[in-house]
Structures are given as structure tokens and as C-alpha cells.
Short mmCIF file of the C-alpha atoms (twelve columns), coordinates in Angstrom:
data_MODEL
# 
_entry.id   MODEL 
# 
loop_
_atom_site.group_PDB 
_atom_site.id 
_atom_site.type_symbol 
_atom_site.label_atom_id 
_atom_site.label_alt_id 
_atom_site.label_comp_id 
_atom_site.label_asym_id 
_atom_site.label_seq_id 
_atom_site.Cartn_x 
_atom_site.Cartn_y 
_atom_site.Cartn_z 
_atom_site.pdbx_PDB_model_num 
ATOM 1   C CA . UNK A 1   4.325   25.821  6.569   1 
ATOM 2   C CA . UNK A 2   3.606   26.448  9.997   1 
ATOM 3   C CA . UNK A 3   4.325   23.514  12.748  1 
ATOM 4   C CA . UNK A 4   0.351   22.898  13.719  1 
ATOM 5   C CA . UNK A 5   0.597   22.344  9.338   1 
ATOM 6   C CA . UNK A 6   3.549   19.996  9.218   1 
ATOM 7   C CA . UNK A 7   1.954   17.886  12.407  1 
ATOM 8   C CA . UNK A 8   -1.711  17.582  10.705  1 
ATOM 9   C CA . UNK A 9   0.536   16.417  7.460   1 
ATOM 10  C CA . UNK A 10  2.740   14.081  9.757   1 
ATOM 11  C CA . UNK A 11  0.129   12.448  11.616  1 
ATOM 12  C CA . UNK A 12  -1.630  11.598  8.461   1 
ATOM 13  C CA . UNK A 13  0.929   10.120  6.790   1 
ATOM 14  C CA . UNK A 14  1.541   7.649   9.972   1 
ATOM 15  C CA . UNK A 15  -2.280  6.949   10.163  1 
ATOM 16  C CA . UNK A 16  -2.604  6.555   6.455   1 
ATOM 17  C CA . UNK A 17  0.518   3.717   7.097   1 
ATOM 18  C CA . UNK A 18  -1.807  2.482   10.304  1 
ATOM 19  C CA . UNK A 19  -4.631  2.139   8.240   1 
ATOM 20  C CA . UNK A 20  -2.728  -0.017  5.475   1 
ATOM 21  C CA . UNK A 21  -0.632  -2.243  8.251   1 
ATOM 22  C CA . UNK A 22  -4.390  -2.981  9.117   1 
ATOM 23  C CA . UNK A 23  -5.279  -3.568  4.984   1 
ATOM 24  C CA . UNK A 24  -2.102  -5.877  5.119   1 
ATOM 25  C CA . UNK A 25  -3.434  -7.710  8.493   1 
ATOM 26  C CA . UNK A 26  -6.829  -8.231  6.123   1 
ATOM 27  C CA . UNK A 27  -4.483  -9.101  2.819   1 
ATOM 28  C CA . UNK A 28  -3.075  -11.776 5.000   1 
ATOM 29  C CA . UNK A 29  -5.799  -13.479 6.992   1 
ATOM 30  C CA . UNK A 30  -9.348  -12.483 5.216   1 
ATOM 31  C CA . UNK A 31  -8.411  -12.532 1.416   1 
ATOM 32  C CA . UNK A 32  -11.210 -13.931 0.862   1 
ATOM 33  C CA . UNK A 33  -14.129 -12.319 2.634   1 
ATOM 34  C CA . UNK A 34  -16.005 -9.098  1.418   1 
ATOM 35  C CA . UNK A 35  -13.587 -7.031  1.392   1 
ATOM 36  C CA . UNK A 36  -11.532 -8.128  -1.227  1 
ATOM 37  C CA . UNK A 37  -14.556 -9.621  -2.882  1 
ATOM 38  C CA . UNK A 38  -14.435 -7.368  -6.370  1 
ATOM 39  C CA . UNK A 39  -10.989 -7.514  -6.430  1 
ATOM 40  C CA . UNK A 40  -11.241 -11.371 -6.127  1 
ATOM 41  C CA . UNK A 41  -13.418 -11.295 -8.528  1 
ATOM 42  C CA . UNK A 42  -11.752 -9.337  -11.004 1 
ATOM 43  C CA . UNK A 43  -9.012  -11.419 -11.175 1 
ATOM 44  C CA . UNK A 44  -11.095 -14.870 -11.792 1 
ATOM 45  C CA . UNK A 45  -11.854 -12.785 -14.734 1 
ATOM 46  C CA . UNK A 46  -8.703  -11.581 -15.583 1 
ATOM 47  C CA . UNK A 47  -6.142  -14.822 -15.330 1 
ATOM 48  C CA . UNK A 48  -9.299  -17.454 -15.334 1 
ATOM 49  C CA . UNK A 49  -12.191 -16.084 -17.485 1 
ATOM 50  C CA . UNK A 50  -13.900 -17.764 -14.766 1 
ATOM 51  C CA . UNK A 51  -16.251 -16.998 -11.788 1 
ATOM 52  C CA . UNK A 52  -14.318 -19.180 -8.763  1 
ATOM 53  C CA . UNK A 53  -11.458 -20.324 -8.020  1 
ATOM 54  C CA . UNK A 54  -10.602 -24.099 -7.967  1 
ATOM 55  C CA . UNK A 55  -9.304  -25.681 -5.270  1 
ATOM 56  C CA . UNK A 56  -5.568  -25.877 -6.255  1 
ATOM 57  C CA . UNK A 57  -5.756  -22.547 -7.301  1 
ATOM 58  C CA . UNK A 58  -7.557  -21.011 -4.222  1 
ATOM 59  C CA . UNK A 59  -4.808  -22.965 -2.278  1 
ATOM 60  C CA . UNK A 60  -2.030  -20.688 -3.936  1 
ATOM 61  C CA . UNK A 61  -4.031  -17.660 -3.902  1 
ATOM 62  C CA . UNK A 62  -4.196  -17.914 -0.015  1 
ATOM 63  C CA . UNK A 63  -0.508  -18.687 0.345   1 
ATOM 64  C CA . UNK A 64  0.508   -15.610 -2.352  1 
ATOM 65  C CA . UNK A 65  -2.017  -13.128 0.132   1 
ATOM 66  C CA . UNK A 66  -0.828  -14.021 3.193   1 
ATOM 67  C CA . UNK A 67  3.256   -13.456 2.001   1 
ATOM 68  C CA . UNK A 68  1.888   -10.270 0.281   1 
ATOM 69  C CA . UNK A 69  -0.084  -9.225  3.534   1 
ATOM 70  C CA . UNK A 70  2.808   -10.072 5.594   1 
ATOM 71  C CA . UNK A 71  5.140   -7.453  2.942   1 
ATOM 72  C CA . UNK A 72  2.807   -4.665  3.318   1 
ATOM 73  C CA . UNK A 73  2.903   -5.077  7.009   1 
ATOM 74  C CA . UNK A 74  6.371   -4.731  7.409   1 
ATOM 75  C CA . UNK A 75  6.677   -2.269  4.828   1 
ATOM 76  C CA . UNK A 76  4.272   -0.131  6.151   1 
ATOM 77  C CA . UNK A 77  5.546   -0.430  10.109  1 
ATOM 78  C CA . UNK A 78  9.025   0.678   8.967   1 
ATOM 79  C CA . UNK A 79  7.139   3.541   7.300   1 
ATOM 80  C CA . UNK A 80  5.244   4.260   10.212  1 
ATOM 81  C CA . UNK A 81  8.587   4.261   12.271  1 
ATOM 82  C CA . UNK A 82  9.774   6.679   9.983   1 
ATOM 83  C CA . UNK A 83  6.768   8.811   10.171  1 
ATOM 84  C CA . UNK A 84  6.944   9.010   13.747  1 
ATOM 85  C CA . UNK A 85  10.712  9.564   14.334  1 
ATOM 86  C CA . UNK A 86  13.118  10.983  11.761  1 
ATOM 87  C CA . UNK A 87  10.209  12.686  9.663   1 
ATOM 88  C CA . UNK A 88  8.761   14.389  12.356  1 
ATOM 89  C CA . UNK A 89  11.855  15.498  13.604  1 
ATOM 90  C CA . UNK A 90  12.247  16.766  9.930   1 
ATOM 91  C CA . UNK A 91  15.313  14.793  8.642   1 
ATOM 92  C CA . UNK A 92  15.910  14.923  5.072   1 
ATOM 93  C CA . UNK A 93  16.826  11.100  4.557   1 
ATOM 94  C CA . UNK A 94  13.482  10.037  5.872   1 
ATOM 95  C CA . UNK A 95  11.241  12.268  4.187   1 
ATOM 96  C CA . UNK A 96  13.709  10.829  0.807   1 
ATOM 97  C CA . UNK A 97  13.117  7.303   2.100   1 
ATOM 98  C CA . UNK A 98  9.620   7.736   2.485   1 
ATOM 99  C CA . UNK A 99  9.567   8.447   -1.462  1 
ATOM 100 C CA . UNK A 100 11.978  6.064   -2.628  1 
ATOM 101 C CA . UNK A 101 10.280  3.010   -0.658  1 
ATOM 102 C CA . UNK A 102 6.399   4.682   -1.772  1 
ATOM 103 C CA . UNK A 103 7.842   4.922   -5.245  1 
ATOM 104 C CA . UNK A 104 9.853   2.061   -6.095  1 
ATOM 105 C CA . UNK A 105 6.370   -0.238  -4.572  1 
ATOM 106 C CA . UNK A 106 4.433   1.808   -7.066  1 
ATOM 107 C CA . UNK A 107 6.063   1.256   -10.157 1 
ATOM 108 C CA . UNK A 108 7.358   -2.335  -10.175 1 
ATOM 109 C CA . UNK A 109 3.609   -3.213  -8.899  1 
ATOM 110 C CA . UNK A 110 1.773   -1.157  -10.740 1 
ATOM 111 C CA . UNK A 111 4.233   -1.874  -13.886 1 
ATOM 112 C CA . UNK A 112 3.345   -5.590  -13.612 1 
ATOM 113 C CA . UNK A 113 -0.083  -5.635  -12.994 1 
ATOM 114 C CA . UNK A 114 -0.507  -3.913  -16.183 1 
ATOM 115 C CA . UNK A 115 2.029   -5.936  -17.867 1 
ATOM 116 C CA . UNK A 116 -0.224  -8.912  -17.274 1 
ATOM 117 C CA . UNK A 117 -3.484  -6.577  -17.669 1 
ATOM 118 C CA . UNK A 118 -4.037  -6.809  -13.759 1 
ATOM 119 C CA . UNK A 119 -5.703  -2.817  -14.362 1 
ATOM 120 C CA . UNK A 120 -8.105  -3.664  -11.211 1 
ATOM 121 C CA . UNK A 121 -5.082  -3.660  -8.736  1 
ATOM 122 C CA . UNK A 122 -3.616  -0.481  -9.902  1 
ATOM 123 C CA . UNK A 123 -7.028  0.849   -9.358  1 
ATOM 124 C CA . UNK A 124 -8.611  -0.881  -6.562  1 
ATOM 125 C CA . UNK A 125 -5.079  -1.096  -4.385  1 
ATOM 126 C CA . UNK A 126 -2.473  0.734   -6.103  1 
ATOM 127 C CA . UNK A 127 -3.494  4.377   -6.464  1 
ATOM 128 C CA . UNK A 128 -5.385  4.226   -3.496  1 
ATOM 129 C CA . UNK A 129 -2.639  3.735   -1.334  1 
ATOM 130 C CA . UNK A 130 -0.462  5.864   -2.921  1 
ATOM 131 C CA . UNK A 131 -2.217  9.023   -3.210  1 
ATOM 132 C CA . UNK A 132 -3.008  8.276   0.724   1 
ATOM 133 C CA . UNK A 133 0.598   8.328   1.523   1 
ATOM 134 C CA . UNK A 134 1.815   10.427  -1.049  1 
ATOM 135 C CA . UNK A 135 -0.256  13.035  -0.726  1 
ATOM 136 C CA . UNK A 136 1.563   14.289  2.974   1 
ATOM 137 C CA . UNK A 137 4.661   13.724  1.117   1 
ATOM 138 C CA . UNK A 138 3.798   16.397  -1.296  1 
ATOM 139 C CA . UNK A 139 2.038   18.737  1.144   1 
ATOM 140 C CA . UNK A 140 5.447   18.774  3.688   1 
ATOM 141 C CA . UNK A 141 7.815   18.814  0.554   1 
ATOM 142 C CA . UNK A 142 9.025   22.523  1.443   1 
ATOM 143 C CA . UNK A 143 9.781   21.647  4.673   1 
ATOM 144 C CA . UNK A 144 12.737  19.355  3.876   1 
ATOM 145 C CA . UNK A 145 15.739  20.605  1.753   1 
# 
């Protein structure tokens, strides 16, 4: 892999972290607008067999997205840090990290939003994200030992 390679592969994987900070920003403060709309929507389904929320209900939801948004903020800084330090300078540990943290996200949430038939967040959230990051993991994996 040449160097001009490894940078395009490096500077996606910290604007691919940018873009979710910004998806953790929206987690946190618009849960409830558009953007989150079907995936809203699918979980009224899902847990309520409904089409809103009630009020109680829509009072926990907000609370549980704005911890959640606040998690994939800082998750995805540190990652970003990462990105922009000890992977670029091509350090085994962080490219490692980078996996473990990616990884270890991906199963337990992904395990239990199937466990509790929560499919529309592995879809909608889930494998989007990871494929987005994991996918200049893959690309740069020669490059680390």
C-alpha cells in the first residue's frame, strides 16, 4: 500500500468517526425529528405495537437518546483521536484498538437488539456504521503487523 493509499484510508476512517460524533450530536438532541423518524417508528412497532409514544414513555425515550448520543460521542472522539495520531503514525495498538472498541460495540449491540427483535437498529444504525468504519480498517490491515 502506498502512503497517498494509507492517507485516503486514514482520513476516511477519521471522517467516517466525524460524521458519527455528528449522528451522536443528533442521537442526543433531535431524537425525535426526521431523521430518526423510521427508526422511531419502528420501534413503536416493535416494543409498543403502537403508532406514538405516550408521554411517560416519550419522557424515557428522550433521556435513554441523549445518554446514548452522549456514548457515541465520546466513543467516536477517542476514535477520531486515534485515527489522527497513533494510526496514522501506523502503531499497531491503535489500529488493534480501533477493532476491539468497533467490535466489541457491534456485537453486544447488535446481539441485543436482536435478542429483543430490535432487527431495525442493526440495520438502520448498526451495519451502517460499522461497515463505514470498518471498512478502512480492512483496507490498511497490511500495513500494521
Amino acid at each position: 500500500m502506498t502512503d497517498k493509499q494509507f492517507y485516503f484510508w486514514q482520513k476516511w476512517l477519521t471522517y467516517a468517526n466525524v460524521l458519527t460524533i455528528i449522528v451522536g450530536i443528533l442521537v442526543a438532541f433531535a431524537g425525535n425529528s426526521i431523521f430518526f423518524e423510521m427508526h422511531n417508528d419502528y420501534t413503536k412497532d416493535v416494543f409498543f405495537n403502537s403508532t406514538e409514544f405516550n408521554s411517560d414513555v416519550l419522557q424515557l425515550k428522550n433521556w435513554l437518546f441523549g445518554i446514548i448520543g452522549g456514548t457515541i460521542i465520546g466513543f467516536h472522539v477517542l476514535m477520531v483521536m486515534i485515527s489522527e495520531n497513533s494510526f496514522k503514525q501506523k502503531e499497531p495498538w491503535a489500529y488493534k484498538a480501533m477493532w476491539f472498541g468497533l467490535l466489541s460495540w457491534f456485537v453486544v449491540d447488535s446481539g441485543i437488539s436482536f435478542y429483543y427483535g430490535a432487527i431495525h437498529n442493526i440495520i438502520l444504525i448498526n451495519l451502517v456504521a460499522f461497515i463505514l468504519i470498518g471498512l478502512p480498517l480492512v483496507m490498511t490491515r497490511k500495513v500494521f503487523p
